[in-house]
Backbone as CSV, one residue per row, in Angstrom:
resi,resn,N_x,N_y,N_z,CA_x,CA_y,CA_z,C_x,C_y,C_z
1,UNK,101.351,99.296,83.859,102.166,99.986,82.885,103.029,101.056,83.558
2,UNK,102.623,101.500,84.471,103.060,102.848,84.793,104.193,102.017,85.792
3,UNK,104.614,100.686,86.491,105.517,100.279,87.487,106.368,99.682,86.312
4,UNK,105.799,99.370,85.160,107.189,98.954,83.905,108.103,100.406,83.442
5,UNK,106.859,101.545,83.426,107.558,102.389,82.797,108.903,103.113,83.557
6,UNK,108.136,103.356,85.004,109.131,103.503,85.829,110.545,102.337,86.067
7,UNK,110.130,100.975,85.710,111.511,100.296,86.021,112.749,100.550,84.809
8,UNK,111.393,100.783,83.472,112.423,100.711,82.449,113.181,102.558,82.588
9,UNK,112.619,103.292,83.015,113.320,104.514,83.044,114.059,104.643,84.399
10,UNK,114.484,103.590,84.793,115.154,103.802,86.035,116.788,103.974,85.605
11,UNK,117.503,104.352,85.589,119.116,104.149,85.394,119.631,102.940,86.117
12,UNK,119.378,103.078,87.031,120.322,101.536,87.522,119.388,100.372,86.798
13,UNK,118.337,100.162,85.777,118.613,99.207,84.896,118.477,99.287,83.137
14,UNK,119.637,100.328,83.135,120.259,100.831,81.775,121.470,100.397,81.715
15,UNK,121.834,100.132,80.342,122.974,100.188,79.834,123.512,101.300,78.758
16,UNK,123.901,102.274,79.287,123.843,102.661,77.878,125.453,103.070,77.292
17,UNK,125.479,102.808,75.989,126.984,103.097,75.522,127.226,103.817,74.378
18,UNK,127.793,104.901,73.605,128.044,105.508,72.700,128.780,104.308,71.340
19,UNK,128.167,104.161,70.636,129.163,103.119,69.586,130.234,103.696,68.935
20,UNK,131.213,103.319,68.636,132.382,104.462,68.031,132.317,103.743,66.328
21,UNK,133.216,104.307,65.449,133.155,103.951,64.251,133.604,102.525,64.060
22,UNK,132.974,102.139,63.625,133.532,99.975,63.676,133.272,98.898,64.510
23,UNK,132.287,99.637,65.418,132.219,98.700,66.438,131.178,98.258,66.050
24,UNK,130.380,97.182,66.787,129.084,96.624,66.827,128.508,96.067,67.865
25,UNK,127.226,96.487,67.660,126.307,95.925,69.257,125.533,94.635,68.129
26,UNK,125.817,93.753,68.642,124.663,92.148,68.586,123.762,91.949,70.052
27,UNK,122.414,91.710,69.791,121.565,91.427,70.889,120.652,90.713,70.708
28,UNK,120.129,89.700,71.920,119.168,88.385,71.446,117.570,89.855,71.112
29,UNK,117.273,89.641,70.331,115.982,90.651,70.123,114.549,90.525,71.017
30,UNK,114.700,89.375,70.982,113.472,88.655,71.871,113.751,88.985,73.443
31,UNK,115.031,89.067,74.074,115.312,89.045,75.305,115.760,90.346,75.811
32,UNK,116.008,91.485,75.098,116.519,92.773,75.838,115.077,93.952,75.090
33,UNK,115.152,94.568,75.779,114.356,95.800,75.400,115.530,96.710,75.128
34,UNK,115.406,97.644,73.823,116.679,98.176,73.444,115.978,99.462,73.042
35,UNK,117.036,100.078,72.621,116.352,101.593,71.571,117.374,102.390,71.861
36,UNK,117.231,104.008,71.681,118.361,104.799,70.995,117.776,105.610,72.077
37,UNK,119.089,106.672,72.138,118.317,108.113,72.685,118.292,108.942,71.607
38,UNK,117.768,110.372,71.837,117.237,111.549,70.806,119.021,111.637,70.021
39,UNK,119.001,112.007,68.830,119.916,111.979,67.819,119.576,113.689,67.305
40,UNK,121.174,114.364,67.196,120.788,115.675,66.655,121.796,115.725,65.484
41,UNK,121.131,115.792,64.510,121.842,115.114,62.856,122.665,116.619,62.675
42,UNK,122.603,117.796,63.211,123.278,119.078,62.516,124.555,118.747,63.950
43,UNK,124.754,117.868,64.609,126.307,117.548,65.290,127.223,116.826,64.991
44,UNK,126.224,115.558,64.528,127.345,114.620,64.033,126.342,114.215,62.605
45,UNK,126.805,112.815,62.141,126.412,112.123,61.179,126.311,110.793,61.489
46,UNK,125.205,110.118,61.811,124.603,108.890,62.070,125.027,107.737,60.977
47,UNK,125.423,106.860,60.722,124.804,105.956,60.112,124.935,104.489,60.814
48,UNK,123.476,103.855,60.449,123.229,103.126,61.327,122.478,101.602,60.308
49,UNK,123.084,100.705,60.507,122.866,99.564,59.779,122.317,98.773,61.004
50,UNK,121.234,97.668,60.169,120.764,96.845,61.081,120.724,95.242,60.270
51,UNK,120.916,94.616,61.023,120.600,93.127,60.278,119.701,92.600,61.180
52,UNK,118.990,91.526,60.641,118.263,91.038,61.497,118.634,89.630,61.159
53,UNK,118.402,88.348,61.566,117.978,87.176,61.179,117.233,86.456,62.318
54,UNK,116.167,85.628,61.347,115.452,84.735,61.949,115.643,83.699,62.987
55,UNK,115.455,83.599,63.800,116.171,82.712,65.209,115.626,80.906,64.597
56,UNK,114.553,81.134,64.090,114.612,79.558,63.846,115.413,78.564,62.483
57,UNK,116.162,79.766,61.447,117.157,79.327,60.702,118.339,79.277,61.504
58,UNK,118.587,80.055,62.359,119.607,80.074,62.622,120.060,78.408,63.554
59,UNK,118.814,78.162,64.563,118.931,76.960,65.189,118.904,75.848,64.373
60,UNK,118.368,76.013,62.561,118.273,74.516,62.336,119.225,74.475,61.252
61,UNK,120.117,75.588,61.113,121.527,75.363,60.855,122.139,75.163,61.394
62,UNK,122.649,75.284,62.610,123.093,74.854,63.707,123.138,73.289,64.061
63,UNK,121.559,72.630,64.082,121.400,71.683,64.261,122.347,70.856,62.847
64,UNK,121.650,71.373,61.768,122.272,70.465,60.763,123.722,70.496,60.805
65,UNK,124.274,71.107,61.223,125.755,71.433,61.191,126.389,70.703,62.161
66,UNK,125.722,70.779,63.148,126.670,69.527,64.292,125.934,68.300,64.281
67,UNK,124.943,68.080,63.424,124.993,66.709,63.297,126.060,66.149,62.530
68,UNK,126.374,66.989,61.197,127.060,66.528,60.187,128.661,66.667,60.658
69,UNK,129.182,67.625,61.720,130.536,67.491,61.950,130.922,67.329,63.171
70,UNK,129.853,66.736,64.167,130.265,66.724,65.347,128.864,66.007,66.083
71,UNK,128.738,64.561,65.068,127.430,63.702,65.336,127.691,62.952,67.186
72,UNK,128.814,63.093,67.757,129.070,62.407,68.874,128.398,63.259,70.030
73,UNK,127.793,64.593,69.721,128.234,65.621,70.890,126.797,66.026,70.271
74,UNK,126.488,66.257,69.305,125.583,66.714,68.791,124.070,66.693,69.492
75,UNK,123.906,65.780,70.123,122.355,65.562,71.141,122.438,66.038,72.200
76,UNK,123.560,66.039,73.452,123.785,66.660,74.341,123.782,68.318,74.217
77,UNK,124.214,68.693,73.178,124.113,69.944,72.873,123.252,70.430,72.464
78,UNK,122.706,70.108,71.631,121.217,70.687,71.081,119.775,70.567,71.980
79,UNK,120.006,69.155,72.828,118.520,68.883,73.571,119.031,68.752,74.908
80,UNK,120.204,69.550,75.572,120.358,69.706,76.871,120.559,71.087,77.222
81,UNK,120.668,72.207,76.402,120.630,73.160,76.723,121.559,74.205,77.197
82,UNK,122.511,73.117,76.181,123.921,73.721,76.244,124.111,74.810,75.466
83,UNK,123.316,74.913,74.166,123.025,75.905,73.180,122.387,76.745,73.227
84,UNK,121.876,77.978,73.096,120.573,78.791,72.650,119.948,78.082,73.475
């Protein structure tokens, strides 16, 4: 624990970026370790929306969707790993 904690508090493997009004961060949830730094609400005014969705609707809409409009391509893509 203590050689994770140190890698994850290392700066050279941070990203970190200020969001401005309108922008948006999307991230695979499963694959990044994410989070905020300390927030001081009497400087600015936060607001902060989150969506989430389920990764396995999302793939079997996907699937159903290029079967139905793009049945030629549709297997190579889905079971070669061209996708997600």
């Amino acid at each position: 624990m203590a050689e994770l904690t140190r890698l994850i508090c290392d700066p050279q493997n941070q990203f970190q970026h200020q969001l401005q009004p309108g922008e948006v961060l999307v991230f695979d949830n499963q694959r990044v370790l994410h989070g905020r730094t300390a927030f001081d609400p009497t400087l600015a005014v936060r607001h902060l929306r989150s969506c989430n969705i389920d990764r396995d609707g999302v793939h079997s809409a996907f699937r159903t969707l290029a079967r139905r409009f793009a049945p030629e391509e549709a297997e190579a893509v889905l079971y070669q790993g061209a996708v997600f």
